[in-house]
N, C-alpha and C positions, 0 to 999 in steps of 0.2 A: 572221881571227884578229888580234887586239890582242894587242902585245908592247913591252916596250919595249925601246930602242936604244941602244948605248952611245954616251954623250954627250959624253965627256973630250973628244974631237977637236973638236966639232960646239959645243962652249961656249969653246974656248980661245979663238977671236979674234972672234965676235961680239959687239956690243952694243949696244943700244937707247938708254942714256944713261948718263951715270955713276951716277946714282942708282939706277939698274937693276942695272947690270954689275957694280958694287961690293958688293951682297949678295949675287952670284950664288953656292951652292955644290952643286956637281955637278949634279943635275935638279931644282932648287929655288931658290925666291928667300925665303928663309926671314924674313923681317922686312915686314913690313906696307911698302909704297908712299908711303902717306901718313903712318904713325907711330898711323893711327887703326885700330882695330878696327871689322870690317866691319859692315854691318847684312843680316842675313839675309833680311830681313821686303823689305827694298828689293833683295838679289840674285836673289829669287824674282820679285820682279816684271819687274826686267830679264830674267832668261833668259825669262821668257814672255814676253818682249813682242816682237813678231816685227819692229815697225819700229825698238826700238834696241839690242836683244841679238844678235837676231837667232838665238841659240841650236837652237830647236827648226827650224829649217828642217833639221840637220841630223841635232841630236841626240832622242830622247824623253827625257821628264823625267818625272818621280810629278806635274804635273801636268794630274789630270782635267780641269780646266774647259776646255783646249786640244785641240780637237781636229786632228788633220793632221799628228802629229809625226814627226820624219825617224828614216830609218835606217841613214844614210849614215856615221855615226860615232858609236861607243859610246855604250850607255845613258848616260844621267847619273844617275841611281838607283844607288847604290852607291859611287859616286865619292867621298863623304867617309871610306871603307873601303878604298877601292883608294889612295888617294894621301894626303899628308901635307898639309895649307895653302900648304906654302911647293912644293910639285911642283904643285897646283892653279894658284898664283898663275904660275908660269912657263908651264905650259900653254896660260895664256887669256893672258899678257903676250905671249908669241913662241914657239906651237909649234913651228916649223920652225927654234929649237935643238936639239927633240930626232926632229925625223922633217920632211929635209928637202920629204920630199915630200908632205905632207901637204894636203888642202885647207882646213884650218880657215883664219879669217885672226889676223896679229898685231894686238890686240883694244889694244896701246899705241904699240907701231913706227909708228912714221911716217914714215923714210927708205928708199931703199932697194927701195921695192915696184915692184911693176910691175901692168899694168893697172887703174889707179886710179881713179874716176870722179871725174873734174874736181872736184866738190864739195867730196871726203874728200881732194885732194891735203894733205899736211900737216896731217892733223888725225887722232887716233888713234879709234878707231872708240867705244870706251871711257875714260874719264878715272879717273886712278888711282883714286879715291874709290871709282868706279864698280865697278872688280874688286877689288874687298876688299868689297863686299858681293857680289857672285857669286861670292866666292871663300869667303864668311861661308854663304852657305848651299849650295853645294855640299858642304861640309864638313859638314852636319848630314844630309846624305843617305846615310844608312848601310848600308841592305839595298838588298841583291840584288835585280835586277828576275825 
């Protein structure tokens, strides 16, 4: 069962950077990353693509062409209906604001983690550009799976 968690506590003294933490409001980062509007056409391709979204390992998404999709964490089929852009965008920026114990990973965070592979020390697994088009078509994913 998927539920969400009350966040007041769990947002008051974290933050990933000032440009981050500065638009944060309640379970939401409600203003674009970059200042740019995302591309859909380019977030569809990152969540399918298993070596740099890495999405579907965990989640299934509406796409066909992908076979093997995980089921370890909520549809993504419906997610532009369940959540707002700016609860999307904190989701994929640093879940474990709002469900510390979650395994998704923070797709911006770069301090702070632990078990890291040498490679990704220091480097965000996503670049802001990058979730604002995953966050651009997540949002056009409207029905129900």
């Amino acid at each position: 069962m998927w539920f969400r968690l009350p966040v007041a506590a769990a947002l008051a003294c974290c933050t990933i950077g000032t440009h981050v933490s500065a638009q944060e409001r309640g379970d939401a980062i409600p203003a674009s990353l970059t200042g740019l509007p995302g591309d859909p056409a380019r977030g569809r391709r990152i969540v399918a693509d298993r070596t740099r979204g890495l999405c579907l390992l965990c989640h299934s998404a509406p796409i066909p062409e992908e076979r093997f999709q995980g089921d370890l964490a909520p549809p993504l089929a419906g997610a532009g209906t369940r959540w707002s852009e700016g609860q999307l965008r904190l989701r994929v920026v640093d879940p474990r604001r709002l469900n510390p114990d979650t395994i998704m990973p923070s797709y911006l965070r770069r301090d702070g983690l632990t078990r890291v592979a040498p490679a990704w020390r220091g480097r965000p697994i996503l670049e802001p550009q990058e979730i604002e088009d995953v966050v651009a078509y997540l949002a056009t994913l409207r029905e129900q799976p």
